[in-house]
N, C-alpha and C positions, 0 to 999 in steps of 0.2 A: 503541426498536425498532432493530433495527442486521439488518440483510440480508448474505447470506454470512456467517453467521457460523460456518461450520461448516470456514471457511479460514483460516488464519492470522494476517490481518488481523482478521477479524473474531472469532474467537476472543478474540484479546488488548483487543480495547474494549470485549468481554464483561465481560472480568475487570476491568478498568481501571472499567466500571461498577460493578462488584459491589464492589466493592472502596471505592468511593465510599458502598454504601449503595443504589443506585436497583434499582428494581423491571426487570429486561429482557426484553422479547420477542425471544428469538434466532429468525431466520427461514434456513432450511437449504434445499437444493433437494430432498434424498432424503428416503423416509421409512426413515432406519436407524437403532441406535443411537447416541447422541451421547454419552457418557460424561462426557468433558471438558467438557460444558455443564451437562448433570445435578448435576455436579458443581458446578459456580458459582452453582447456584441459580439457570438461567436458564429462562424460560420458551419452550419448543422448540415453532416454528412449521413446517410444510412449506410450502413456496410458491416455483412455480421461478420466477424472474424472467424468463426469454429466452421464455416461454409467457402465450399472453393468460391472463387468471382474474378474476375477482371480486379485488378489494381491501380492500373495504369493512369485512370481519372482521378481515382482517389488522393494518389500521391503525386500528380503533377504541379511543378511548380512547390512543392513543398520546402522549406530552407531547412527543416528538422523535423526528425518524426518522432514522438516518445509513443512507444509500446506498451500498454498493458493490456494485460490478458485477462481474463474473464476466472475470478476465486476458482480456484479447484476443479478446475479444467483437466482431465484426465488426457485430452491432444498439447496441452501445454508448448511439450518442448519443438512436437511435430510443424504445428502451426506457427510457432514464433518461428521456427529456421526458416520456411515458406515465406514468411512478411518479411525479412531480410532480405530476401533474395526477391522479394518482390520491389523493395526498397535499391538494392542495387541496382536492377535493371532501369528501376525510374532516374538513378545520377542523384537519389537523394543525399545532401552535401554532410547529414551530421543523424545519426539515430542511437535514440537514447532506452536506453530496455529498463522496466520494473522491475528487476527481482526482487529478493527479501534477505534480510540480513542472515549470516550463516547458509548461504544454499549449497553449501560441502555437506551440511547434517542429511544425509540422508537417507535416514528410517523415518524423514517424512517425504513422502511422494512428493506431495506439491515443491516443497524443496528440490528435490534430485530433478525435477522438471526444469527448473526454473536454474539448476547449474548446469543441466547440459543444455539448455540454450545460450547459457552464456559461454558454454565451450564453441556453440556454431556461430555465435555471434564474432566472437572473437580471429576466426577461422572464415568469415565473411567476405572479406573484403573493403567492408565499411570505414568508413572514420563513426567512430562510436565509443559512448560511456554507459554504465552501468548505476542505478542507482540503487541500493538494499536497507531498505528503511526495517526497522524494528517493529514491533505492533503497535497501534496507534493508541495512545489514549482513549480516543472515540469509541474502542471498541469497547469498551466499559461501561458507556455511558445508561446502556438500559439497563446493567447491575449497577448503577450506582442510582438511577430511577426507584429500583425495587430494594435499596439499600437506604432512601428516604422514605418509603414507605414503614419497612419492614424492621427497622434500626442492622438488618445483617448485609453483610453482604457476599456474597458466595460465591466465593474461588474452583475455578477448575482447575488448576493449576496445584492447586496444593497450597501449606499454608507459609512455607521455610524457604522456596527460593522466590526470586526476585524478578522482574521485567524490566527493562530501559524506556519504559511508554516515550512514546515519540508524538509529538503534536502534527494531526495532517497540516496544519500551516505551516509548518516549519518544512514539512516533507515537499508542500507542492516549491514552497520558496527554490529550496535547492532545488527540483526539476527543471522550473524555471531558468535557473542558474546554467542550470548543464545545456538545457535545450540552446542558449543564446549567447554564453562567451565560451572563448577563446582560450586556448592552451589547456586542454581536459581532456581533450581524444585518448582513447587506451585508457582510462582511469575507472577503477571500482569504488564507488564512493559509499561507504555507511553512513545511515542518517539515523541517529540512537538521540536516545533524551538524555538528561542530563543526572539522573540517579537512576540506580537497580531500585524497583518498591517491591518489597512485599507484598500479599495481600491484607495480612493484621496492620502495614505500614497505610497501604492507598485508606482502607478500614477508618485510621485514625487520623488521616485530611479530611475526608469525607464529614466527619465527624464535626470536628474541627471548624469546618465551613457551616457545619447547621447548626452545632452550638449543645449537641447532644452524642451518646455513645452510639458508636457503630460498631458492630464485633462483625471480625472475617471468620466464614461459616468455611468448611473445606467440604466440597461434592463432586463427587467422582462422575463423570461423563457418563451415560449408558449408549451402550453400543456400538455399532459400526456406522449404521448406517441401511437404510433398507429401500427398495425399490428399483428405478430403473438403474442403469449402469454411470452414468452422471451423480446420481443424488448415493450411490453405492460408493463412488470413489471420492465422493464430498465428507461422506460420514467417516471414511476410514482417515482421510486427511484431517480431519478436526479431532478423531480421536487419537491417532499417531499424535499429534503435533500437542496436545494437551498433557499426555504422557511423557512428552520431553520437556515441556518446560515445569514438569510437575519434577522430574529427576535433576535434571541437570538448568532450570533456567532458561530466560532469553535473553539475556544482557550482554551489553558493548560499549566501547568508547564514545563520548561527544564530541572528541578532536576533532574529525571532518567535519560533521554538520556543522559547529564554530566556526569553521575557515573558510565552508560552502557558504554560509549565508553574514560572516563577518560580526557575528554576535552569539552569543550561548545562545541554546534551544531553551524553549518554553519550558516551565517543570510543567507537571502533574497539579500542582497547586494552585500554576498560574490559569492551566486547562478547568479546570472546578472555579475557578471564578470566573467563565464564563458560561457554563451548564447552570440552566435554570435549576433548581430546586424545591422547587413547590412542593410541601409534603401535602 
């Protein structure tokens, strides 16, 4: 059973299951069409997570649950301890939690969220692993859109420290991993790419791939964050979290994801040669 899966993230440990062969309960928050699940032969659950409900159908019969939570969820840590325990009651045999890499850093919310569920997880009951992926590659992908456009491409981050971009195939791979073998219980697993990039550094792949200069632009984030109290603690968590890797970076080892999935992770280079680039 894999939650959110109607996002990105979870989408791709859909497929990464199906793909394996296992039977999946994809769990969505709307009830609209899913195509792209239909399509993978998943089975499509509605069930919003950030709202009390019965559990007990959801997760029966489930052989393993992966947890992800909804971006910058300001109930984060509340709701995750809740779906544990909603997990324990069901005798679910193995549950597997998203966090993110570094969830000790925290002067970012979404972080300190996201470590103390992994304090109640841990404190559970369960048999359970953790997984803490790095930023995705992906998530560049519409600056590096307006970076074929535009020949720049423009860092929030600043211009001098670095990221471990992590490819989500590589991310759902290991979930995969964790959700269906054996001898991993109790483990915290990082999933990092395979170099720290700059942004003058990803600037000059980008580059590289079109055949022309690309210059990394440095642009400082504006604001918090404004409106209701969700889209309030969304804005603070993108602006915290931009601020840190603007001082101190996001980067970590690729040892585990190597050993998770038996091969080096994808670079950054090998991700750009699959992003279209139509200027």
């Amino acid at each position: 059973m894999v939650t959110a899966a109607g996002g990105q993230t979870g989408t791709a440990i859909v497929r990464a299951l199906r793909e394996r062969g296992e039977q999946v309960r994809a769990v969505v928050s709307r009830p609209r069409p899913r195509p792209e699940l239909d399509a993978l032969g998943a089975e499509v659950v509605v069930a919003e997570l950030t709202q009390p409900q019965p559990w007990s159908d959801v997760l029966a019969g489930a052989d393993a649950f992966y947890l992800i939570w909804p971006n910058f969820d300001p109930d984060e840590d509340e709701g995750a301890t809740a779906l544990f325990g909603e997990a324990r009651r069901a005798g679910v045999p193995r549950v597997v939690y998203h966090s993110v890499l570094r969830p000790q850093a925290r002067t970012m919310p979404h972080h300190a969220a996201k470590d103390r569920a992994e304090q109640a997880l841990d404190t559970s009951g369960l048999a359970w692993r953790v997984l803490q992926p790095c930023a995705y590659a992906q998530n560049l992908d519409e600056q590096v859109a307006e970076a074929v456009r535009t020949g720049r491409l423009r860092s929030t981050w600043g211009l001098r420290t670095g990221q471990s971009l992590v490819d989500l195939a590589d991310v759902a791979q290991a979930a995969a991993v964790l959700l269906t073998e054996d001898g991993l219980d109790g483990g915290t697993f990082e999933a990092v790419g395979p170099e720290a990039l700059t942004a003058p550094r990803i600037a000059e792949l980008i580059g590289e791939r079109l055949g022309r200069e690309v210059v990394a632009e440095d642009v400082v984030p504006r604001g918090d964050g404004v409106g209701g109290r969700d889209m309030a603690y969304a804005g603070r968590c993108r602006r915290l979290m931009f601020d840190h890797y603007r001082a101190h970076g996001f980067v970590g080892s690729p040892r585990v994801l190597t050993a998770l999935l038996g091969r080096p992770p994808r670079s950054y280079a090998d991700h750009l040669a699959d992003v279209a680039l139509a200027a």
